[in-house]
C-alpha positions as CSV (number, residue, x, y, z in Angstrom):
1,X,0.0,0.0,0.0
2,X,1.5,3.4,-1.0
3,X,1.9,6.2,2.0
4,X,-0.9,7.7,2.5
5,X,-3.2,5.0,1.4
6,X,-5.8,3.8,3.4
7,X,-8.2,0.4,3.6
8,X,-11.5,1.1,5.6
9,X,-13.3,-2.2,6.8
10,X,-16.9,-1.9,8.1
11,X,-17.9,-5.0,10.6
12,X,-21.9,-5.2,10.5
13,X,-24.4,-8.0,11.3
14,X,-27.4,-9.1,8.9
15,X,-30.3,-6.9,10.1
16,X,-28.9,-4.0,11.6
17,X,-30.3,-0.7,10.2
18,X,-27.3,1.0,11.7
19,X,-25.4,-0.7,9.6
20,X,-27.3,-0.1,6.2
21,X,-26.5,3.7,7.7
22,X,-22.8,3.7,8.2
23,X,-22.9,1.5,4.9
24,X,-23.9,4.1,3.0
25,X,-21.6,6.5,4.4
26,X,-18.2,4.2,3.7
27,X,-19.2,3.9,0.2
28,X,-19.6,8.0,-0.5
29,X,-16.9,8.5,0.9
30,X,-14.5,5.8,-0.1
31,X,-15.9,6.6,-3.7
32,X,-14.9,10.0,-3.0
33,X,-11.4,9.5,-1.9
34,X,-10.7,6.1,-4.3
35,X,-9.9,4.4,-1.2
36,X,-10.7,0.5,-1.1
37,X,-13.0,-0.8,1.7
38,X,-15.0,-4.2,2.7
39,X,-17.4,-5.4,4.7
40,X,-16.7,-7.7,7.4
41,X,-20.1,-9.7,8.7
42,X,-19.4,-10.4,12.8
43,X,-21.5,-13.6,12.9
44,X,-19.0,-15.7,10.8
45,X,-16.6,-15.4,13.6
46,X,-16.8,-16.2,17.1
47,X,-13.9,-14.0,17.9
48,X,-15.4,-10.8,16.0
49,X,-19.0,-11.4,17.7
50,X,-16.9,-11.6,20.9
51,X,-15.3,-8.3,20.7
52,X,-17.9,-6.5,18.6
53,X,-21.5,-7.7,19.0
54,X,-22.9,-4.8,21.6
55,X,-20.4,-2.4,18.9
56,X,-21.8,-2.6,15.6
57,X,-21.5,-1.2,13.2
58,X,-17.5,-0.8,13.7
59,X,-15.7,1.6,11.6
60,X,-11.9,-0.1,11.0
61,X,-9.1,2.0,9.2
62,X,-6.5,-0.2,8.1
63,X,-7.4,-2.6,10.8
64,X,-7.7,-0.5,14.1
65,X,-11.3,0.6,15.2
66,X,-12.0,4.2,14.2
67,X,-15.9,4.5,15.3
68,X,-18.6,2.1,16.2
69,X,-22.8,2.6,16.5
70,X,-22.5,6.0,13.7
71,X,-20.3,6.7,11.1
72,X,-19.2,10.5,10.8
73,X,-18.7,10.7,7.4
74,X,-16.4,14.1,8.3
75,X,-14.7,11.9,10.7
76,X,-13.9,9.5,7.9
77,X,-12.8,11.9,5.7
78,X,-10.7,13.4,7.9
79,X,-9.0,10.4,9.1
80,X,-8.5,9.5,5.3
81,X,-7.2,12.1,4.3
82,X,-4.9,13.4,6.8
């Protein structure tokens, strides 16, 4: 990955409209800013439903948690861009 490049993973769970939101969000802005980013779904891992169920949606930028519950997308672009 070049400097400056960023990946942005979003961990969700089927059904959560909170998700659908922050969703949205991560793909504007990743559109935006050409950066790649994936979705990561918590209940095909024990580990991730472990550490994340009472969190989702959790924001991750290039693997370390960067928001959880809301996305701000001037949060996001800030952290991607700075």
């Amino acid at each position: 990955m070049p400097p400056g490049a960023h990946a942005v993973t979003l961990l969700s769970r089927p059904g959560c409209h909170l998700c659908d939101s922050a969703r949205e969000v991560i793909a504007r802005v990743a559109a935006d800013l050409g950066v790649p980013w994936e979705e990561r779904d918590i209940t095909r891992s024990e580990a991730d439903m472990r550490e994340y169920w009472d969190k989702i949606p959790v924001t991750l930028i290039d693997g370390v948690q960067h928001d959880f519950w809301r996305v701000s997308e001037d949060r996001l672009r800030a952290a991607l861009t700075g």
